[in-house]
ZAKEVEX-151872 format. One record per residue (C-alpha): residue number from 1; x, y, z. Coordinates in pm, 1 decimal, decimal comma. Layout:
BEGIN
k/east/north/up
NUM/X/Y/Z;
...
***
This chain:
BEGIN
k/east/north/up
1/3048,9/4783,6/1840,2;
2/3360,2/4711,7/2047,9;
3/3442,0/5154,3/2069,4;
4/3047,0/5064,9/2234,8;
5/3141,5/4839,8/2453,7;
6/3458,8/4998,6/2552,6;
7/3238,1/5316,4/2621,5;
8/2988,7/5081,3/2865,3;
9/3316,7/4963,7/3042,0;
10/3510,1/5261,9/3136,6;
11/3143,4/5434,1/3254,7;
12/3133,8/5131,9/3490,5;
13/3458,3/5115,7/3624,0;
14/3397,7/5489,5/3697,4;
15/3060,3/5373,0/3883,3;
16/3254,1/5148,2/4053,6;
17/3483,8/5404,8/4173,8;
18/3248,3/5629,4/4289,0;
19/3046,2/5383,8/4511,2;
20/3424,2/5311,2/4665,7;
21/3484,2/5609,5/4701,9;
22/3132,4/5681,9/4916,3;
23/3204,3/5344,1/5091,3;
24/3565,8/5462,5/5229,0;
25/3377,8/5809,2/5331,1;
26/3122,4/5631,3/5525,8;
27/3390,4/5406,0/5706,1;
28/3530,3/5760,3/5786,6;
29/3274,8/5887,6/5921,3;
30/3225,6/5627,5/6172,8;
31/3581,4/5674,1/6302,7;
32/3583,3/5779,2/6659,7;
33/3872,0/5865,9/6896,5;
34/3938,5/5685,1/7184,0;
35/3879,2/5841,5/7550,8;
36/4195,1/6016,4/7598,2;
37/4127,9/6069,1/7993,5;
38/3926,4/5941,2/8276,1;
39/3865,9/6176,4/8507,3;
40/3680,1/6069,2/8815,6;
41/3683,4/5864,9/9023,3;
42/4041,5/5905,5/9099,1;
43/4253,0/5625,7/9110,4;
44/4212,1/5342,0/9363,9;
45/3946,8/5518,4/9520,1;
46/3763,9/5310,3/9814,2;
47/3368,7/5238,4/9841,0;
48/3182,3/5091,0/10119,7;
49/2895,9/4956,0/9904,1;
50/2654,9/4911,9/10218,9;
51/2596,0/5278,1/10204,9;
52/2290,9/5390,4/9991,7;
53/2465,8/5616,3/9793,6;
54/2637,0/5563,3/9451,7;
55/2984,9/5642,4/9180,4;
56/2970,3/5904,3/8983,2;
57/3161,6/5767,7/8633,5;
58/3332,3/6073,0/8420,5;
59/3593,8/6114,5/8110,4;
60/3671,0/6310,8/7842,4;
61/3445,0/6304,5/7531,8;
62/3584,9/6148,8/7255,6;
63/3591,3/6243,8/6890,0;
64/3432,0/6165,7/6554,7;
65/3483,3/6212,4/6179,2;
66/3230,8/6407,6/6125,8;
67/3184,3/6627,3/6422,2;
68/2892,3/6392,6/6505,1;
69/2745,0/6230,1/6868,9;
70/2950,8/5976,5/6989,0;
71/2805,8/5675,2/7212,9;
72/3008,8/5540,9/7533,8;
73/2996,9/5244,7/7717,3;
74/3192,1/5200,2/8054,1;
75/3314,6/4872,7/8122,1;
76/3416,6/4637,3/8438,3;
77/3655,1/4345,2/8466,4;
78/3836,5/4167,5/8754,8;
79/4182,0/4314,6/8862,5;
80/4456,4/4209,6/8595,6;
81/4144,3/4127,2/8333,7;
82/4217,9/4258,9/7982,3;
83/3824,0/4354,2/7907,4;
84/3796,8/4094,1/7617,8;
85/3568,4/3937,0/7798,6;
86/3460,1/4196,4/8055,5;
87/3231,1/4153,3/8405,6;
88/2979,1/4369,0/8263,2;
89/2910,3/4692,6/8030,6;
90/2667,9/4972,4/8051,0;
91/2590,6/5237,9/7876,2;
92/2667,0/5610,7/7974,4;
93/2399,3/5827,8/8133,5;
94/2142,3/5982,8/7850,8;
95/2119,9/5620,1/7683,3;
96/2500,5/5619,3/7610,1;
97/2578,3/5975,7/7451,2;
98/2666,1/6138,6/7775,1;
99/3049,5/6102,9/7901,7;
100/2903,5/6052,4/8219,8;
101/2802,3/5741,0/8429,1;
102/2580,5/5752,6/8800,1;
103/2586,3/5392,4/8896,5;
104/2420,2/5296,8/9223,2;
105/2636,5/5085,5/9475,5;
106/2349,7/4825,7/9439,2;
107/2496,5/4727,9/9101,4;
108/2852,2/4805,3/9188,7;
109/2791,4/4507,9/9451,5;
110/2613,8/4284,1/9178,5;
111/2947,3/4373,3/8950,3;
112/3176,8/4266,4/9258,2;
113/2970,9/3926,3/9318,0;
114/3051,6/3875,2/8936,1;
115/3404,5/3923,5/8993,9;
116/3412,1/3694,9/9290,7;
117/3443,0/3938,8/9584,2;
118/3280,0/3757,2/9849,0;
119/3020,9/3942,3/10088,5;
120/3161,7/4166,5/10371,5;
121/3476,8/4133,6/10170,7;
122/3696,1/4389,0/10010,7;
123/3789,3/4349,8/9648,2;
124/3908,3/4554,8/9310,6;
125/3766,2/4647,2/8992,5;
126/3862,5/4785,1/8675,8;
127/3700,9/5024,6/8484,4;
128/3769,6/5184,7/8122,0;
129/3578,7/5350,5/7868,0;
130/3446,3/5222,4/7478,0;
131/3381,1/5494,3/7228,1;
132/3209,1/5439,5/6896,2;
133/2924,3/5545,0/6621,8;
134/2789,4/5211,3/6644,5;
135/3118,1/5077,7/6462,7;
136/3478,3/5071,3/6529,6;
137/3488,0/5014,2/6899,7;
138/3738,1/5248,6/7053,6;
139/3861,2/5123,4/7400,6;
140/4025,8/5398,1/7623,0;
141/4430,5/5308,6/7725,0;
142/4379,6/5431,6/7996,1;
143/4252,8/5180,7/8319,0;
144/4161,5/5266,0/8657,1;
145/4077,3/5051,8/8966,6;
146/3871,0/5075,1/9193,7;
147/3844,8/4932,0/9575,3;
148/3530,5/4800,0/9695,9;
149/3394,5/4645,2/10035,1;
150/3061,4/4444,7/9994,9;
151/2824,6/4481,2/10268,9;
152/2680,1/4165,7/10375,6;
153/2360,9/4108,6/10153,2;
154/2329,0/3887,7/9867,8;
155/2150,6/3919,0/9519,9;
156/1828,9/3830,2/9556,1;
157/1704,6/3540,0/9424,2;
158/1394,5/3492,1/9238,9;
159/1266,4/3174,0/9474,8;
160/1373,6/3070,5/9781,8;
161/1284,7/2714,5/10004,2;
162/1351,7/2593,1/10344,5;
163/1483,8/2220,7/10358,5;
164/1662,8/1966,5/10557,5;
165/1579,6/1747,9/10840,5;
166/1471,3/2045,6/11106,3;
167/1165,6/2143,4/10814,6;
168/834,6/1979,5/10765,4;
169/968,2/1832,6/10425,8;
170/1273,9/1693,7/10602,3;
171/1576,1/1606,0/10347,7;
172/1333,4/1601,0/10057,2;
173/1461,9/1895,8/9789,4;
174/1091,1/1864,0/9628,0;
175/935,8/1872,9/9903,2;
176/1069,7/2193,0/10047,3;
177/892,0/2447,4/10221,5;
178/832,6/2735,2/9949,9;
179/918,2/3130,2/10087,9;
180/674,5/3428,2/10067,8;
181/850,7/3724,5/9904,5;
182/722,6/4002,9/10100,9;
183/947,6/4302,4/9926,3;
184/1188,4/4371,4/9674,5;
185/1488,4/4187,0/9888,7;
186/1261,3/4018,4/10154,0;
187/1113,8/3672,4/10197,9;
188/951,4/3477,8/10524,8;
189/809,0/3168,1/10575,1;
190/568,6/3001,0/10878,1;
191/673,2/2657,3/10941,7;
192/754,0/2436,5/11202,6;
193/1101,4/2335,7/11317,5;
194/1241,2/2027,0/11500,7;
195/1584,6/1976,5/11643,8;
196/1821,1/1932,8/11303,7;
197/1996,9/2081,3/11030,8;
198/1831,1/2345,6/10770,3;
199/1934,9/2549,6/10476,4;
200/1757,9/2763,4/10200,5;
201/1792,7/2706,7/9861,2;
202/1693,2/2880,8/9547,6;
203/1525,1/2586,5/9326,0;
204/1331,6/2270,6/9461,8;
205/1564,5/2081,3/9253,5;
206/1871,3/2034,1/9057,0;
207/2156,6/2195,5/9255,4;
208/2039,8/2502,7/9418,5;
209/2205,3/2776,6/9573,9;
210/2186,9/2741,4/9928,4;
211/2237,8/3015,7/10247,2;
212/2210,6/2945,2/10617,6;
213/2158,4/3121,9/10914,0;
214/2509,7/3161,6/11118,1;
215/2560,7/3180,0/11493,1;
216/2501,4/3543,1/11520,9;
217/2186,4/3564,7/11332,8;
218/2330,2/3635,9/11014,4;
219/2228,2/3513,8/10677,3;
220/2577,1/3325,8/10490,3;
221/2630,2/3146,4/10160,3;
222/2686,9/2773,7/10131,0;
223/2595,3/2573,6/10455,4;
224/2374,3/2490,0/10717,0;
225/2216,0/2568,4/11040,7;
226/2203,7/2315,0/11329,6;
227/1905,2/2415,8/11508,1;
228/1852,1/2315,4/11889,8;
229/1569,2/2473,2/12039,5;
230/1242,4/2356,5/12064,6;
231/981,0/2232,9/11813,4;
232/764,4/2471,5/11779,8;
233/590,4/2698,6/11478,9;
234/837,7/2932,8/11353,7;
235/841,8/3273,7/11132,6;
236/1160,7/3296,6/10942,5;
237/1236,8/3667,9/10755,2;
238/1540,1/3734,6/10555,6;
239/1690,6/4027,9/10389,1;
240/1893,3/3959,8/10104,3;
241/1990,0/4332,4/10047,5;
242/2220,7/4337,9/10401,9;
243/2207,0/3982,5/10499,4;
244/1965,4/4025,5/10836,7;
245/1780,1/3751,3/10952,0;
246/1483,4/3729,7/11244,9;
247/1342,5/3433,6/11394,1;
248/1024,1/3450,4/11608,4;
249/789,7/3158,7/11786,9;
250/432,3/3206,3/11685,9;
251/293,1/3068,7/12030,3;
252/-111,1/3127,2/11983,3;
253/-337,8/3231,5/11697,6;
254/-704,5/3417,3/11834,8;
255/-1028,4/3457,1/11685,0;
256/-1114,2/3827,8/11854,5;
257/-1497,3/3901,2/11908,0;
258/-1565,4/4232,7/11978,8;
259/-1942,0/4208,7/12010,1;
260/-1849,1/3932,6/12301,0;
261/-1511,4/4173,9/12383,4;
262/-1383,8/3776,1/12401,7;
263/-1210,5/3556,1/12183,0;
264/-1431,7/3261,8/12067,1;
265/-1170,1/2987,5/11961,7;
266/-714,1/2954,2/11889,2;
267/-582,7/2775,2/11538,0;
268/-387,5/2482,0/11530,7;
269/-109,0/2418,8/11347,2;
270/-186,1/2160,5/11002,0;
271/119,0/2215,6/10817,7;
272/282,2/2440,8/10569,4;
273/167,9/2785,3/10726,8;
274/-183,6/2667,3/10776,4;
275/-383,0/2703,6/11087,6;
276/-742,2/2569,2/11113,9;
277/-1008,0/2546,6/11403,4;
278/-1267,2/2270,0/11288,7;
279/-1648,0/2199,6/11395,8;
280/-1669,8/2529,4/11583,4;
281/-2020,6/2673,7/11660,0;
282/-2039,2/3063,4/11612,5;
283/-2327,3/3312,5/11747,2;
284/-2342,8/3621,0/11638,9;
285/-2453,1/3918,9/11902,8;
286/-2819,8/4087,6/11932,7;
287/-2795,1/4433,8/11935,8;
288/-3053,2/4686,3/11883,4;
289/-3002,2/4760,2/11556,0;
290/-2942,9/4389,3/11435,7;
291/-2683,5/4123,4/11500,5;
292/-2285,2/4195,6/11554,5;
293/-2071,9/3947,6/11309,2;
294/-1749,8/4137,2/11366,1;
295/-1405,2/3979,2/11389,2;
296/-1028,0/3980,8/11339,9;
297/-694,7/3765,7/11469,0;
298/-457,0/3823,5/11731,5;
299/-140,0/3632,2/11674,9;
300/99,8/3580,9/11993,0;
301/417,7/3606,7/11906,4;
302/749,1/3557,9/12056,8;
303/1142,5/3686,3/11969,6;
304/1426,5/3681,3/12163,3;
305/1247,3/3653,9/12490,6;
306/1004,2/3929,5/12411,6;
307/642,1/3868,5/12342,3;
308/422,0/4064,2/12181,5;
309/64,0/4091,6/11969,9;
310/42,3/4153,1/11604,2;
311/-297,8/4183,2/11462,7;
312/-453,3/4093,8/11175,0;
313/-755,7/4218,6/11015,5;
314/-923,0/4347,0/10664,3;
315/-736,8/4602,2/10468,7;
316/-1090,7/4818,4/10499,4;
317/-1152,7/4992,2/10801,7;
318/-1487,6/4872,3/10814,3;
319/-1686,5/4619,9/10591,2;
320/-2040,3/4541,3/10463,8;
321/-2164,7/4178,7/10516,1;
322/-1996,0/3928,5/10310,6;
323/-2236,1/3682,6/10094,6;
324/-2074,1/3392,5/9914,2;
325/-2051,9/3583,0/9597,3;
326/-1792,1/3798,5/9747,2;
327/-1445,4/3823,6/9595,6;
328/-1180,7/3630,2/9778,1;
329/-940,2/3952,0/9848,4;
330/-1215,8/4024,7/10101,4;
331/-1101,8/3739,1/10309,6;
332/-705,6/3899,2/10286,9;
333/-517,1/3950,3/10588,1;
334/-291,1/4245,1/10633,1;
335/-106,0/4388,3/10964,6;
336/-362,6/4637,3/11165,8;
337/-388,5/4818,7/11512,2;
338/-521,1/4632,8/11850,8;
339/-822,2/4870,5/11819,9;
340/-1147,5/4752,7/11952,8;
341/-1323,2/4768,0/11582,3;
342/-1132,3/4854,8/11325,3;
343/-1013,8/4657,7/11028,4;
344/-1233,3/4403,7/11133,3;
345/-1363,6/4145,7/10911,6;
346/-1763,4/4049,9/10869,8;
347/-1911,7/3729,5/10908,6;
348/-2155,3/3533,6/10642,7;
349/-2501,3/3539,4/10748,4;
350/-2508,8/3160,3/10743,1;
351/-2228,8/3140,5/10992,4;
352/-2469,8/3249,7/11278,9;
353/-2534,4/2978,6/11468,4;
354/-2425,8/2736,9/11296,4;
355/-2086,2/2492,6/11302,4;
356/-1789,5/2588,7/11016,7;
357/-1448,6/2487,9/10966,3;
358/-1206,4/2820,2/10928,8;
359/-839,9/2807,1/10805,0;
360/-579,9/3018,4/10780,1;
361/-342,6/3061,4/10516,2;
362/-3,0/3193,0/10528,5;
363/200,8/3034,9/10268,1;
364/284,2/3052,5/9914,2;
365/-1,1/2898,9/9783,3;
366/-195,9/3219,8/9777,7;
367/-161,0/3535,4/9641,8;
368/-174,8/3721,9/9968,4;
369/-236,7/3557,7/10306,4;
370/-614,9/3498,2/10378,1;
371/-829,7/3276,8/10565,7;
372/-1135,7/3090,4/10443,7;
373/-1497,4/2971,7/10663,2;
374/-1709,4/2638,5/10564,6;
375/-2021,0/2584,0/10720,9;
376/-2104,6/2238,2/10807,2;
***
């Protein structure tokens, strides 16, 4: 019984060995070299990271156990940083396997603003190379820097307010004056501004961000503009991507008639990028064929001493009558020519001679900016 036992012991420990043995093998396998070389960009190279262009990342492959794909990860700290707790890390082109990196100077600016280069400021990176199977992180000895010069844009941030004395919500954070993202960088807003001081901020509370508009029109970090010019209605745009602001006065808002080749009624101003014209009687024109409800809005509009039209009609060349079963996007206003007819809008056949309220909406509050008629 115990020879038995002694048998069931050795053929164990023998087991044992063996699954050892295939666990040191497999910890073999995942061994990688580190990246002996980086070979581009060269040392202390220089990027001006307002050009649309990018850096092309390259080093020498490393090498594995078993003669096997090996997965790379470039990685970015601050000048003098030790990459044990780097800026950021990426994978290599071809989901990591390549021993190649194209990264765009977009997010070679987002890395700088990590490390604390401030805009239209010149800075340094560092840059090295992790090689592994998954396992056994590999981190190249060998370090570059690079020299960077941000342009003047900023990230982009999700939301963005007006606030402060000069803005309809005054000094009130929650009641700020919500933005209209227009683009991937881009945001403007229709409000009215009094003598004062205004910022934008990226929350409605807490302790946003803030930027400001600086003497020479351009969009800075952490302050505020003193505003001295006259009240008036105001577009605001802003490009986060190179930090260029424009400012224009909207002076008068038109209801055009073509039928009438007049314009029947101007909007006034009711607050937060709304413009209304109340009570107003509307005819439509006897033609031959029927009656002519055709319209669309002239906006005057005035920057730097220059003033100008912009239209703004229906995205459709031409429309069918609306009824009041009609989907709201038919009501959307988008940017079109001064032509006589085109992009013009249709009026309800209620609206004919009768008295409605119409409003205008450009604000946040609506998916796209739109304007909406009540008969009375």
């Amino acid at each position: 019984m115990k020879s038995a036992i002694g048998k069931i012991l050795v053929v164990f420990a023998l087991f044992l060995g063996l699954v050892s043995c295939e666990d040191d093998d497999s910890l073999n396998i995942a061994e990688v070299s580190e990246v002996e070389a980086l070979y581009s960009p060269e040392n202390n190279v220089f990027y001006n990271l307002g050009a649309q262009s990018s850096a092309i990342f390259e080093w020498q492959a490393s090498k594995s156990a078993d003669n096997g794909v090996v997965l790379y990860d470039v990685v970015f700290d601050e000048e003098g940083g030790d990459f044990s707790e780097p800026l950021y890390v990426t994978p290599s082109d071809g989901q990591g396997f390549s021993n190649k990196l194209n990264l765009s100077f977009t997010r070679l600016n987002e890395i700088a603003t990590m490390a604390g280069i401030a805009s239209e400021s010149t800075g340094k990176l560092q840059w090295t190379v992790w090689s592994s199977k998954g396992l056994n992180v590999k981190q190249s000895s060998e370090i570059r820097t690079i020299e960077v010069e941000r342009p003047a844009g900023f990230p982009t941030p999700d939301e963005l307010f007006l606030t402060g004395a000069a803005s309809e919500g005054g000094d009130d954070l929650a009641a700020a004056i919500p933005f209209v993202k227009t683009g991937a960088t881009t945001y403007e807003v229709y409000t009215k501004l009094k003598p004062g001081t205004y910022k934008m901020v990226t929350r409605n509370s807490g302790e946003p961000e803030s930027f400001y508009i600086d003497s020479e029109s351009k969009l800075k970090k952490d302050g505020e503009t003193t505003f001295s010019g006259t009240e008036a209605v105001y577009r605001i745009r802003l490009d986060f991507s190179d930090g260029t602001t424009s400012m224009a006065t909207i002076d008068k808002v038109e209801l055009w008639f073509p039928p009438n080749g007049d314009y029947l009624f101007s909007f006034d101003y009711a607050g937060n990028g709304t413009r209304e014209a109340l009570d107003k009687y509307i005819e439509f024109k006897q033609e031959s064929w029927g009656r002519d409800e055709r319209y669309k809005f002239k906006f005057t509009v005035t920057t730097g001493g220059d003033t100008q039209e912009e239209w703004f009609g229906s995205v459709n060349a031409d429309n069918n009558r609306p009824s009041t079963d009609t989907s709201d996007s038919f009501y959307y206003m988008v940017p079109v020519s001064d032509d006589y007819w085109a992009n013009t809008f249709k009026f309800r056949t209620e609206i004919d001679e009768a008295n409605s309220d119409l409003k205008i909406y450009f604000n946040a509050d609506v998916p796209e900016y739109t304007h909406e008629i009540t008969v009375l």
